[in-house]
C-alpha positions as a Markdown table, in Angstrom:
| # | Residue | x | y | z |
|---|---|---|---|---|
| 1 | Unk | 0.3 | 5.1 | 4.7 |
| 2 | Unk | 1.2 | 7.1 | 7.4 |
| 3 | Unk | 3.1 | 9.3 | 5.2 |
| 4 | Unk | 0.2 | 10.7 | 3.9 |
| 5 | Unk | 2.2 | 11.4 | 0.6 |
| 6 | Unk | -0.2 | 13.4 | -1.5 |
| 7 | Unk | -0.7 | 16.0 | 1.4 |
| 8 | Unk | 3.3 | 15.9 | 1.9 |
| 9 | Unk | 3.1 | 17.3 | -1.5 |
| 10 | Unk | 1.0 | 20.0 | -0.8 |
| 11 | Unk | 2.7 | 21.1 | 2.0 |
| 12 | Unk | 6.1 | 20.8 | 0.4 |
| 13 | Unk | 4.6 | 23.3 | -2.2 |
| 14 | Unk | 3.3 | 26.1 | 0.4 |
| 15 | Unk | 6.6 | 25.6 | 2.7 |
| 16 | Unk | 8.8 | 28.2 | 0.8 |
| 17 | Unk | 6.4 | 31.0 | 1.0 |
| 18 | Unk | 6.7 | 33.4 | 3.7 |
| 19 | Unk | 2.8 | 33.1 | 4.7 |
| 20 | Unk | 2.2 | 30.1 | 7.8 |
| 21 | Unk | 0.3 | 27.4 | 6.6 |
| 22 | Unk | -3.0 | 26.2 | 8.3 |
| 23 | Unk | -4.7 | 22.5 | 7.8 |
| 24 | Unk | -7.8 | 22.4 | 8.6 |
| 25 | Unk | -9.8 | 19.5 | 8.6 |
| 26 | Unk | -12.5 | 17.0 | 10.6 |
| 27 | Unk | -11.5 | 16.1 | 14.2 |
| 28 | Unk | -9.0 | 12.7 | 14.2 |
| 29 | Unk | -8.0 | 12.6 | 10.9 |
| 30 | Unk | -5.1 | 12.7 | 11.3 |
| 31 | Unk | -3.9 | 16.5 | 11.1 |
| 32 | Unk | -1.6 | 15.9 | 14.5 |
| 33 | Unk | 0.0 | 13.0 | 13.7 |
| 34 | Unk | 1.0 | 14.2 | 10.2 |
| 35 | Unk | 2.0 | 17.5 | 11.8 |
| 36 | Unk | 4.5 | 15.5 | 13.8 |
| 37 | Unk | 5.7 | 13.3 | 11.1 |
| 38 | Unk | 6.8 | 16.6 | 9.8 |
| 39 | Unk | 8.4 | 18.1 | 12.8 |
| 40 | Unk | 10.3 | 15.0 | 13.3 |
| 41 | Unk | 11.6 | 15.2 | 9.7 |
| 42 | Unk | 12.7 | 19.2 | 10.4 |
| 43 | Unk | 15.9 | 19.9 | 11.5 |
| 44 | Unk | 14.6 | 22.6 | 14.1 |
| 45 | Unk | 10.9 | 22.3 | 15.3 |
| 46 | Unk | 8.4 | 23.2 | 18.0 |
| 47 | Unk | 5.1 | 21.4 | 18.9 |
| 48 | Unk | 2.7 | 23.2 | 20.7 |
| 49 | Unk | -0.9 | 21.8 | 21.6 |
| 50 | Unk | -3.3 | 24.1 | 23.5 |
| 51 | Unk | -5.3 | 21.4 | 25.0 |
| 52 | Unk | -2.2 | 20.1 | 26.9 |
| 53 | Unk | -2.1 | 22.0 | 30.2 |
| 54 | Unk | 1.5 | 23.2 | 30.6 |
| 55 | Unk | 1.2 | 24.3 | 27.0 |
| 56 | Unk | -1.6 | 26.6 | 27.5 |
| 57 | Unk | 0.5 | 27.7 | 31.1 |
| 58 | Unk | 3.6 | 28.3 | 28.1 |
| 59 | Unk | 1.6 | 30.8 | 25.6 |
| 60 | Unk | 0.0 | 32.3 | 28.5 |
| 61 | Unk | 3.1 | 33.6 | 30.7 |
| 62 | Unk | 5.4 | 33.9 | 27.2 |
| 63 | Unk | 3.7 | 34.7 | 23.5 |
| 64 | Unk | 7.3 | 34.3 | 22.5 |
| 65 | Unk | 7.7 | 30.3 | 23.9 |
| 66 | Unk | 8.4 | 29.2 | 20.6 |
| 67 | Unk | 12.0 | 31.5 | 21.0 |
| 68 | Unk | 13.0 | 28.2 | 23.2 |
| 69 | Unk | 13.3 | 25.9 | 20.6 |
| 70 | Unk | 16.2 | 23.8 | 20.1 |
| 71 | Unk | 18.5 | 24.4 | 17.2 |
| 72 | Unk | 20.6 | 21.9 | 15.3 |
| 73 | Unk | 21.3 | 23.8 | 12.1 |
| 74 | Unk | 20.9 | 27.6 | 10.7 |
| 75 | Unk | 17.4 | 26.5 | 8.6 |
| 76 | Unk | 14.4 | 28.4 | 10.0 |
| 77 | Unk | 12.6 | 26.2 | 12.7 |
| 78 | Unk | 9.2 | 25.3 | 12.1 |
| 79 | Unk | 6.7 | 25.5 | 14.6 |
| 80 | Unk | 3.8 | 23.8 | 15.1 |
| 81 | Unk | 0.3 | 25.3 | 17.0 |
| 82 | Unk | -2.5 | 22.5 | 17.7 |
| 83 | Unk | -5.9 | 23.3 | 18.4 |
| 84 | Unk | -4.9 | 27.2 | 19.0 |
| 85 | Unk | -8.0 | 28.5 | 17.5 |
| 86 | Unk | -9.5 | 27.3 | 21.0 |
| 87 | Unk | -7.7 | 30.6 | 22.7 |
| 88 | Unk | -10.1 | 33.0 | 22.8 |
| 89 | Unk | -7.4 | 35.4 | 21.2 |
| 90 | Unk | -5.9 | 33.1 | 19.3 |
| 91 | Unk | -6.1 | 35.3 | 16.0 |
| 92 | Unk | -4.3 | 38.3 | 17.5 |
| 93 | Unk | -1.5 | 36.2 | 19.0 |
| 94 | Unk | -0.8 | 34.5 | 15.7 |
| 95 | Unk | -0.8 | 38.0 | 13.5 |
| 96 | Unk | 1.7 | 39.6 | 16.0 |
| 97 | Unk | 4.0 | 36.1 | 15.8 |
| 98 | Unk | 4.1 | 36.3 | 12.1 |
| 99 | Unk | 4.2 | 40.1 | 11.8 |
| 100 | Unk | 6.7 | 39.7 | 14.4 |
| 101 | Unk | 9.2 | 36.4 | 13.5 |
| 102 | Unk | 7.4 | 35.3 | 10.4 |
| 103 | Unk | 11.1 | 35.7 | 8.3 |
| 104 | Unk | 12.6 | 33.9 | 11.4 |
| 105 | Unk | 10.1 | 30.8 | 11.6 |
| 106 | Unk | 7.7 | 28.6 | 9.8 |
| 107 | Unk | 4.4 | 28.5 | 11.5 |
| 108 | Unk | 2.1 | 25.2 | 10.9 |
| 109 | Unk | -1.0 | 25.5 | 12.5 |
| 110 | Unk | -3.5 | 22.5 | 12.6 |
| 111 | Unk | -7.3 | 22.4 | 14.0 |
| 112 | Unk | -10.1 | 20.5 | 14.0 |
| 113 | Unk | -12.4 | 23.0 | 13.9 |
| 114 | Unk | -12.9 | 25.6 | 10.2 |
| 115 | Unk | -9.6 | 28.1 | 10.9 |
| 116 | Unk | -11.1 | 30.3 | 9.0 |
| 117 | Unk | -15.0 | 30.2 | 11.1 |
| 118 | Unk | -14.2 | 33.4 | 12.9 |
| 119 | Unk | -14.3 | 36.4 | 10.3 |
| 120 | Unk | -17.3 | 39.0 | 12.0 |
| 121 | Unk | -15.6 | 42.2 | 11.1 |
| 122 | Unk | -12.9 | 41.5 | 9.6 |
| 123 | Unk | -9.8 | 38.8 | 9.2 |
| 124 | Unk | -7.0 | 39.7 | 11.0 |
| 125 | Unk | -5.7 | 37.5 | 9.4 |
| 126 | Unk | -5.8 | 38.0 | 5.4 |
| 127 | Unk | -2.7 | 37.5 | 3.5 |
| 128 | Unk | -0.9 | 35.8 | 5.9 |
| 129 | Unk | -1.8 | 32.1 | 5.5 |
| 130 | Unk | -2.6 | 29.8 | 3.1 |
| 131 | Unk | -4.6 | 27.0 | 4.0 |
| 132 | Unk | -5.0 | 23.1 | 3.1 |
| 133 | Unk | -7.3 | 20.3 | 4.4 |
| 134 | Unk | -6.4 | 17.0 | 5.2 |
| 135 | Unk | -8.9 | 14.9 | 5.0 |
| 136 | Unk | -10.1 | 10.5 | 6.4 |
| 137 | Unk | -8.2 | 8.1 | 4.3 |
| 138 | Unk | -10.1 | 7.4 | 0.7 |
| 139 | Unk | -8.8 | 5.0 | -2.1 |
| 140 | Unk | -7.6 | 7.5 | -4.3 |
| 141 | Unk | -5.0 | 8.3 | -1.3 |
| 142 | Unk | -3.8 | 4.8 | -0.2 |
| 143 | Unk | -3.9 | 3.3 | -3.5 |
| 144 | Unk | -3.3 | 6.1 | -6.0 |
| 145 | Unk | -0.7 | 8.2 | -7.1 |
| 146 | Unk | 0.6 | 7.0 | -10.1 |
| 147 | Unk | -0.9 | 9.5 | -12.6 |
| 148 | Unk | 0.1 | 13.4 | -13.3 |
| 149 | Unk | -2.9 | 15.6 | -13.3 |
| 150 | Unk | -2.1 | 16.4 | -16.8 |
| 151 | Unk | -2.9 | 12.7 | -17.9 |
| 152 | Unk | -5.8 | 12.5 | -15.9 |
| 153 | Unk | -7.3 | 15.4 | -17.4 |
| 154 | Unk | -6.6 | 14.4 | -20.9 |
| 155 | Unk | -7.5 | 11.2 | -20.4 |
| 156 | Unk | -10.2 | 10.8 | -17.1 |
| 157 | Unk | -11.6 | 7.5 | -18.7 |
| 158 | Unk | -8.2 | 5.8 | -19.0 |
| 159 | Unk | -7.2 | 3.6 | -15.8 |
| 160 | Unk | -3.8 | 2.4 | -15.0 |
| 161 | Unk | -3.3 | -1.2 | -14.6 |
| 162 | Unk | -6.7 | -3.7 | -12.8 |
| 163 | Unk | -7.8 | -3.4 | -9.6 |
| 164 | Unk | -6.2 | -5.9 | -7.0 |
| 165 | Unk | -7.6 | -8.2 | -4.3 |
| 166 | Unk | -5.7 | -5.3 | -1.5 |
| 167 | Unk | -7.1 | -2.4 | -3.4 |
| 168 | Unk | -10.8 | -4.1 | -3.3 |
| 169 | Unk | -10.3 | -4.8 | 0.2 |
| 170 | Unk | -9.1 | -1.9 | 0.8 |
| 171 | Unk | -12.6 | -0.1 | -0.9 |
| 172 | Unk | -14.6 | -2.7 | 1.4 |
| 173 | Unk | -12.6 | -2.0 | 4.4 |
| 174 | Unk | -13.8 | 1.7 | 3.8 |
| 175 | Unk | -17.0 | 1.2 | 3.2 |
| 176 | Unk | -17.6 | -0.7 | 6.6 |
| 177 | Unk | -15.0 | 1.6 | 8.9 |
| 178 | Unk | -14.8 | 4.9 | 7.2 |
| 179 | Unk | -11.8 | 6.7 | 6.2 |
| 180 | Unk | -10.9 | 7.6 | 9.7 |
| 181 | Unk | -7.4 | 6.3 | 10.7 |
| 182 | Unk | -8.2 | 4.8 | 14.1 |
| 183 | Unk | -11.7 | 2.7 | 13.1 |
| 184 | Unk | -9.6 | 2.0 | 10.2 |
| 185 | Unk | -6.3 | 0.7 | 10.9 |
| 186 | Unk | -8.1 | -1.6 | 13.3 |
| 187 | Unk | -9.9 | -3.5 | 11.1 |
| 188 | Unk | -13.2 | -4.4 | 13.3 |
| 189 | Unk | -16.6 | -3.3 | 12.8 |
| 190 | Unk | -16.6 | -3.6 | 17.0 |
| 191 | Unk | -14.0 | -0.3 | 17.1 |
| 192 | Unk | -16.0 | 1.4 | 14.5 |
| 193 | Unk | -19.0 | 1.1 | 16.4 |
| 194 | Unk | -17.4 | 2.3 | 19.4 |
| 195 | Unk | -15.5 | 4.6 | 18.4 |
| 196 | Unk | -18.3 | 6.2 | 15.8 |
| 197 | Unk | -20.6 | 6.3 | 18.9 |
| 198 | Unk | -17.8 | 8.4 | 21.3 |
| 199 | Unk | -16.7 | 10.5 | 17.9 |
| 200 | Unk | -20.0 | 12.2 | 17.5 |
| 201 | Unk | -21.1 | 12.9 | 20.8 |
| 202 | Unk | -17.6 | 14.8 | 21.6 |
| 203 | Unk | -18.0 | 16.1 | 18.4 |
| 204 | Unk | -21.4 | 17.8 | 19.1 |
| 205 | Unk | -21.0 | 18.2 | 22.7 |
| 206 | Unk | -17.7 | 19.7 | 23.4 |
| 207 | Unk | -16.3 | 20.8 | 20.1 |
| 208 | Unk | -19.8 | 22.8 | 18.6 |
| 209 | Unk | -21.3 | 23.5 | 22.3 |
| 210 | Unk | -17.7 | 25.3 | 23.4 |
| 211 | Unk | -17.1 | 27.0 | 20.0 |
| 212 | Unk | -20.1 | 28.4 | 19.2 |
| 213 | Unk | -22.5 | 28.2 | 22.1 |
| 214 | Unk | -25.3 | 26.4 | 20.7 |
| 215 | Unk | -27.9 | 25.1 | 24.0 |
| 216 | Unk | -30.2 | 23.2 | 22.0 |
| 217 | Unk | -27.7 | 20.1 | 21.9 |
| 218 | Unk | -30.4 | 17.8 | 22.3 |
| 219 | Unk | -32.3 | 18.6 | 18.9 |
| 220 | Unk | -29.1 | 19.3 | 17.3 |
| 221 | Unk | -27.8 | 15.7 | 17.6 |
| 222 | Unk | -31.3 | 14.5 | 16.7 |
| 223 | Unk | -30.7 | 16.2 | 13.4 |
| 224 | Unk | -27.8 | 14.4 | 13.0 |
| 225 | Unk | -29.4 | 11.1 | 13.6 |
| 226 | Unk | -31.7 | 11.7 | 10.8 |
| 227 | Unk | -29.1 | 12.8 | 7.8 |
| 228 | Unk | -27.6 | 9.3 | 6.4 |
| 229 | Unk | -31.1 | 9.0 | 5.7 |
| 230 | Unk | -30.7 | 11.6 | 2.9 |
| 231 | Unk | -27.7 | 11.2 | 1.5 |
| 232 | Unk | -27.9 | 11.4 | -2.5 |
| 233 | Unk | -30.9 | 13.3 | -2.7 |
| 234 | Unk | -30.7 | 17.3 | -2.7 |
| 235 | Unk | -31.7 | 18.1 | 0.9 |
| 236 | Unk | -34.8 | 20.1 | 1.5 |
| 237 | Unk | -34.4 | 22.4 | 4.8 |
| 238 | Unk | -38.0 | 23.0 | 4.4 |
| 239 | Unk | -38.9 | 19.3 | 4.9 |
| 240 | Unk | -36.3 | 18.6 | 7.5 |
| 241 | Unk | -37.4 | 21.5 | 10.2 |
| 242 | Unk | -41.2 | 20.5 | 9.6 |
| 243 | Unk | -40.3 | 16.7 | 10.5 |
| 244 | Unk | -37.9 | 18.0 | 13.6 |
| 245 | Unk | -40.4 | 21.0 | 14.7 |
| 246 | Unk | -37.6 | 24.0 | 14.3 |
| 247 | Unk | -37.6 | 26.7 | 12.5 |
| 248 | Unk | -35.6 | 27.1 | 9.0 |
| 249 | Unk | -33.4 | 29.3 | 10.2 |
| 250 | Unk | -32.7 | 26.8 | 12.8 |
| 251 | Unk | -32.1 | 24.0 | 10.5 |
| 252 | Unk | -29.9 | 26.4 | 8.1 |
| 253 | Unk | -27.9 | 27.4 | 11.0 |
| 254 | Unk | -27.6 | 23.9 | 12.6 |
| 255 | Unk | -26.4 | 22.6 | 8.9 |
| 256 | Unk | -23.7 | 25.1 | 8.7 |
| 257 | Unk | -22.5 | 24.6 | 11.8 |
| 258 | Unk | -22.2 | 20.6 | 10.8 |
| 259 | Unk | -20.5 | 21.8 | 7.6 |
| 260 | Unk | -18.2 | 24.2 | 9.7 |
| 261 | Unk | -17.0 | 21.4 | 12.0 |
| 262 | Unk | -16.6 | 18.8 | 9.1 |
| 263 | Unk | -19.2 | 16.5 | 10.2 |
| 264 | Unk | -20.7 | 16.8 | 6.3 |
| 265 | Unk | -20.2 | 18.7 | 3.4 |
| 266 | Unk | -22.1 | 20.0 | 0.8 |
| 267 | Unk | -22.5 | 19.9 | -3.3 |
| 268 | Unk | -24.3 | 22.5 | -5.3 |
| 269 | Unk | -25.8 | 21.9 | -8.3 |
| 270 | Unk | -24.3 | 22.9 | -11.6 |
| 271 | Unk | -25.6 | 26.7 | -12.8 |
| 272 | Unk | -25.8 | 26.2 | -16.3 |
| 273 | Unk | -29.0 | 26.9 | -18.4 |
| 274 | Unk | -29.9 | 22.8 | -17.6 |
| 275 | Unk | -29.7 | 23.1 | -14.0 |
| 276 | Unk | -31.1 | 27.3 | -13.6 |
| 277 | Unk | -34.7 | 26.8 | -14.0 |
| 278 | Unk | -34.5 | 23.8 | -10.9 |
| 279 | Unk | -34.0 | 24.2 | -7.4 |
| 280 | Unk | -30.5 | 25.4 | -6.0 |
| 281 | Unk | -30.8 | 22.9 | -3.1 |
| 282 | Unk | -27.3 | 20.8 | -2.5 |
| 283 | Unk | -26.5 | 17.8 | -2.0 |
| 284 | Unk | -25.4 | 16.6 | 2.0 |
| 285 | Unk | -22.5 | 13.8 | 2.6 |
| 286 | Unk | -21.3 | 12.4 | 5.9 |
| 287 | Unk | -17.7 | 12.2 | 6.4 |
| 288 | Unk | -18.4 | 9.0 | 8.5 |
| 289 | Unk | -20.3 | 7.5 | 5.6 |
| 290 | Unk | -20.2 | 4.1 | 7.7 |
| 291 | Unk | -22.9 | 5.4 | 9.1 |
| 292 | Unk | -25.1 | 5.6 | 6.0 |
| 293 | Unk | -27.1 | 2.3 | 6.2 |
| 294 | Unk | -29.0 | 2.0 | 2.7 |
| 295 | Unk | -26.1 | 0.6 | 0.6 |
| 296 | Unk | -26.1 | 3.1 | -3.0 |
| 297 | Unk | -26.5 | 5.9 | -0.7 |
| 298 | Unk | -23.0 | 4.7 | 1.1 |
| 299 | Unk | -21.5 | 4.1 | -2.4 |
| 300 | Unk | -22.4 | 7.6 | -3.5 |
| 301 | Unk | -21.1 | 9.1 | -0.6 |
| 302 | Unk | -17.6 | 7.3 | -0.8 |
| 303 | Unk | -17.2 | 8.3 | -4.2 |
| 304 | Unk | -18.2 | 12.1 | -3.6 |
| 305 | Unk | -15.5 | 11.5 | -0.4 |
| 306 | Unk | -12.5 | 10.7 | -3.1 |
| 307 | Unk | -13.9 | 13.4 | -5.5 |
| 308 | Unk | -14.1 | 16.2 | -2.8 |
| 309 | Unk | -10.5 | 15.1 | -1.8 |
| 310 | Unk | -9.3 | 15.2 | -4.6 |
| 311 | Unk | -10.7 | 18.3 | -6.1 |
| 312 | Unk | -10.0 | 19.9 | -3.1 |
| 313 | Unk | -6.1 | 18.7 | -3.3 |
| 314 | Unk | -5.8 | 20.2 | -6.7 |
| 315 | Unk | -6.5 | 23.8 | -6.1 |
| 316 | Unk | -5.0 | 23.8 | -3.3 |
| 317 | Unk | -1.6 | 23.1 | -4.8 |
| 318 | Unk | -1.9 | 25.6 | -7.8 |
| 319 | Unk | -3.7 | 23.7 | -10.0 |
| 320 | Unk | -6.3 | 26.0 | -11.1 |
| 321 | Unk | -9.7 | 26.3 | -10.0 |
| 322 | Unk | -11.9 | 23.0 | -9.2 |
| 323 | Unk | -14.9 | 22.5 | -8.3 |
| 324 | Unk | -17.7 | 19.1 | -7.5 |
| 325 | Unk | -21.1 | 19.8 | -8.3 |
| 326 | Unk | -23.8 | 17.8 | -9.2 |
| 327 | Unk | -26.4 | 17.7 | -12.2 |
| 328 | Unk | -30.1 | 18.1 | -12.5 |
| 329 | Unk | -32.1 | 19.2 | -15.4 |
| 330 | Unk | -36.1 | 21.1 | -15.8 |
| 331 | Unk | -37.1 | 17.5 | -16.9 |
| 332 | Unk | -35.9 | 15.3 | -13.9 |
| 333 | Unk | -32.9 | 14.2 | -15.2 |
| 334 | Unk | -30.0 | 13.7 | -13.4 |
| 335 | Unk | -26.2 | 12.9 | -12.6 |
| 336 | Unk | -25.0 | 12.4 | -9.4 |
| 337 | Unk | -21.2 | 14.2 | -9.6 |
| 338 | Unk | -20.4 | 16.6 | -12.2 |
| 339 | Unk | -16.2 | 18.4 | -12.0 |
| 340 | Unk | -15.5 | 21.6 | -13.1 |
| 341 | Unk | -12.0 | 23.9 | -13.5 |
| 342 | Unk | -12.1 | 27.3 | -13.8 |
| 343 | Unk | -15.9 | 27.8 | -14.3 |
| 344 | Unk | -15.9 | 24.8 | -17.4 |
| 345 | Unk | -17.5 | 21.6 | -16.9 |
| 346 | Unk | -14.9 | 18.7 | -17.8 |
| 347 | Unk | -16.2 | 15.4 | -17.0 |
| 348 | Unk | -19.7 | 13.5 | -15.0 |
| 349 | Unk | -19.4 | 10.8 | -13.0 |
| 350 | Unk | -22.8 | 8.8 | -11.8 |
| 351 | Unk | -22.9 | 6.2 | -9.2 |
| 352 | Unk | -24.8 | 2.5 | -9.8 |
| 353 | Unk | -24.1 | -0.3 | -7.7 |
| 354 | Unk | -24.5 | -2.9 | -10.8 |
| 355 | Unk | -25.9 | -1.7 | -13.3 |
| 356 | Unk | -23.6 | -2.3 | -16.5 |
| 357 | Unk | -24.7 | -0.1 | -19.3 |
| 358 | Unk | -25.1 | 3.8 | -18.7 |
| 359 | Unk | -28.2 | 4.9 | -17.9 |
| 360 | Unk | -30.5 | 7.5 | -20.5 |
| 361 | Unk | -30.0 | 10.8 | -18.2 |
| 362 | Unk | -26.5 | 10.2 | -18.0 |
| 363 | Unk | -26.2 | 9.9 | -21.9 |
| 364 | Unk | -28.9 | 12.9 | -22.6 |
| 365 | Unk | -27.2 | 15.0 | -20.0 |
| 366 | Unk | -23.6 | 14.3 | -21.6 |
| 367 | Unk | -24.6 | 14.8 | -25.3 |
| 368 | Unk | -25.8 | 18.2 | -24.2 |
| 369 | Unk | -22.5 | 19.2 | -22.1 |
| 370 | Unk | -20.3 | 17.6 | -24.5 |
| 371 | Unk | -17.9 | 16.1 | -22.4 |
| 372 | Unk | -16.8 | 12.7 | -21.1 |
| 373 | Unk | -18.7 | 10.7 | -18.5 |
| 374 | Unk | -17.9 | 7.8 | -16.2 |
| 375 | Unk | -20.6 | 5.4 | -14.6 |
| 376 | Unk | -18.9 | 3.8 | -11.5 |
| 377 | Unk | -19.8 | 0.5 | -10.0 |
| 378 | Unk | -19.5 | -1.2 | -6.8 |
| 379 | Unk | -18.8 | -4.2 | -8.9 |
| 380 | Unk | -15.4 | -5.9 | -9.5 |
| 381 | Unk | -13.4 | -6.2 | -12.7 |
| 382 | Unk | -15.6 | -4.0 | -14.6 |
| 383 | Unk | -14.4 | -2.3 | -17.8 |
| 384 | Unk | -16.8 | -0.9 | -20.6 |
| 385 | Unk | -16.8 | 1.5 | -23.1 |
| 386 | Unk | -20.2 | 2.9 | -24.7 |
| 387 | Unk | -20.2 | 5.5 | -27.8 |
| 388 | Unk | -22.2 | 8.1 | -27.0 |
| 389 | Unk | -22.6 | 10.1 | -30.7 |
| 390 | Unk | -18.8 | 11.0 | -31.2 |
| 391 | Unk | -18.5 | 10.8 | -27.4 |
| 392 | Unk | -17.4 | 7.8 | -25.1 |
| 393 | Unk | -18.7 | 6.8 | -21.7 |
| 394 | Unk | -16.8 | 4.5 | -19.5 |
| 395 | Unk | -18.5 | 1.9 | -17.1 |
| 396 | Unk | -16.2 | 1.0 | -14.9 |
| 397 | Unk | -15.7 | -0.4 | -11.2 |
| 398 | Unk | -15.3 | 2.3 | -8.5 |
| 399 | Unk | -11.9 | 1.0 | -6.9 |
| 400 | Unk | -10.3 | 0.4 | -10.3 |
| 401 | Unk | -11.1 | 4.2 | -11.9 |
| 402 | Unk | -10.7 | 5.8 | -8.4 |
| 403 | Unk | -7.1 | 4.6 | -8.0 |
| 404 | Unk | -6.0 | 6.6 | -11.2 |
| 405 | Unk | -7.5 | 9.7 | -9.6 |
| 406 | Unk | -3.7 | 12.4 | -8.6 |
């Protein structure tokens, strides 16, 4: 588990390029430790954290510290920044390292904050990383990895092998501590609680107030109280600053800035000639979906979790182009999760929490896209398949079909 295979594997992919390598992703999960885990497995490496003191003293007095590290073989020494998008000039200092000793070193950088937030007038930066997210454990990470992204996408209804008592736990353990690896790997709701109430307020007011300089912390975190209340429903800006008393352009900013800082993310809906004529309105999800109370809205946003990861996971290791949108027609219809590669829609997935047969949008909207659908469960030893005209549509429970996703 600690491992972290699948984003071993995307690192092992962007290693041999010249170009330093940035993962980006939300605050504690788990970017430093799996940072280290690679030093330690690197002949020659350097870790560097700007929120420890003498570090910051280090980069400070010497932009050329990392010259000090000690060398056990001729391979080129990978070094390892933490949280350096903090110094103020943190983009100029990295462009002159790599212009400098970027044939000489291999520079990870990690932050918890979007690497790429600061680009007013310009990226310094441009061509000279490539970046990957590592996201809170999901399913599809601690209990997948047996199938090739070539089967999956010739088969996305097949599942390999039945779900087992650890991989339901497992999905239930998620569901009531999040993906994050501390709530997580303790195994009590009491750490969750405590450690969702101190996550969030750091979150909002150090991280957001000393990177961006929002003052109206107040109102921003009581926008944040009111979101798990509308997850799974496109997300109206309008109605949310009329029930906080802000502006639009408040609430639009404010939303970014949670997007920016991985406290949510966002799903568009799909642009084809069903979806043009409707509002363009996405989709909000929590990455601390323990929070999300109402129990199908906390389903839907664990399975848009694994799909984001792993959508997300497959372009950035070469795979082509994905996307996760979601689906909703003139007429009302509508499917919650809808993946795309390359511009081409490829397969639906809608959330129930029981219900066995696939509902009538999910049918109407797949006979007019032509492509296979799933409807997932939060049910146990589940395993249908419907014909759909000449297509099939497979009911199936969540933890079993999730644990065949690459």
């Amino acid at each position: 588990m600690e491992h972290r295979t699948e984003y071993q594997k995307t690192w092992e992919i962007l290693k041999p390029h010249r170009q330093m390598v940035f993962i980006s992703g939300p605050r504690q999960a788990g970017k430093t430790t799996f940072a280290r885990m690679l030093a330690s497995e690197a002949p020659n490496s350097l870790y560097f954290n700007w929120d420890l003191p003498d570090d910051k003293k280090r980069l400070i007095e010497n932009p050329l510290f990392y010259e000090d590290v000690n060398r056990r073989d001729p391979s080129k020494p990978i070094v390892i920044l933490d949280e350096i998008h903090k110094y103020h000039d943190w983009k100029n200092f990295l462009k002159g390292a790599y212009d400098r000793d970027g044939a000489g070193y291999k520079f990870l950088v990690t932050g918890s904050g979007r690497l790429d937030l600061y680009r007013k007038g310009g990226d310094s930066l441009a061509g000279r990383y490539f970046l990957f997210h590592l996201w809170p454990f999901t399913l599809g990470e601690l209990h997948g990895g047996t199938r090739s992204l070539d089967d999956f996408l010739r088969a996305p209804l097949e599942c390999v092998g039945g779900s087992t008592r650890s991989i339901r736990n497992a999905w239930e353990s998620l569901a009531e501590l999040s993906g994050f690896p501390d709530p997580f790997l303790s195994g009590k709701k009491q750490t969750y609680n405590i450690w969702s109430r101190a996550y969030h307020r750091q979150l909002v007011r150090e991280d957001v107030r000393d990177l961006t300089g929002i003052k109206n912390i107040e109102t921003l975190e009581a926008m944040f109280s009111v979101l798990p209340a509308r997850i799974g429903s496109p997300l109206s800006m309008n109605n949310l600053a009329g029930d906080l008393k802000v502006s639009f352009d408040s609430v639009k900013s404010w939303l970014r800035t949670f997007d920016d800082f991985y406290v949510t993310f966002r799903i568009a809906p799909w642009s084809e000639k069903i979806t043009r004529a409707i509002t363009k309105e996405k989709k909000l999800y929590l990455f601390d979906y323990a929070l999300v109370g109402e129990e199908g809205a906390r389903f839907e946003n664990m399975v848009a979790l694994e799909l984001h990861r792993a959508v997300t996971g497959w372009t950035e290791q070469g795979n082509g182009d994905y996307a996760l949108h979601y689906v909703r027609t003139k007429d009302g219809d509508e499917v919650d999760f809808l993946l795309a590669r390359n511009g081409l829609p490829f397969l639906l997935v809608e959330c129930k929490l029981s219900d066995n047969r696939p509902t009538p949008a999910l049918l109407k909207i797949q006979s007019r896209l032509n492509i296979p659908a799933v409807q997932l469960v939060n049910q146990a030893g589940v395993y249908k398949l419907f014909s759909n005209d000449n297509l099939k549509v497979a009911v199936i429970s969540a933890d079993r079909w999730i644990t065949s996703l690459p």
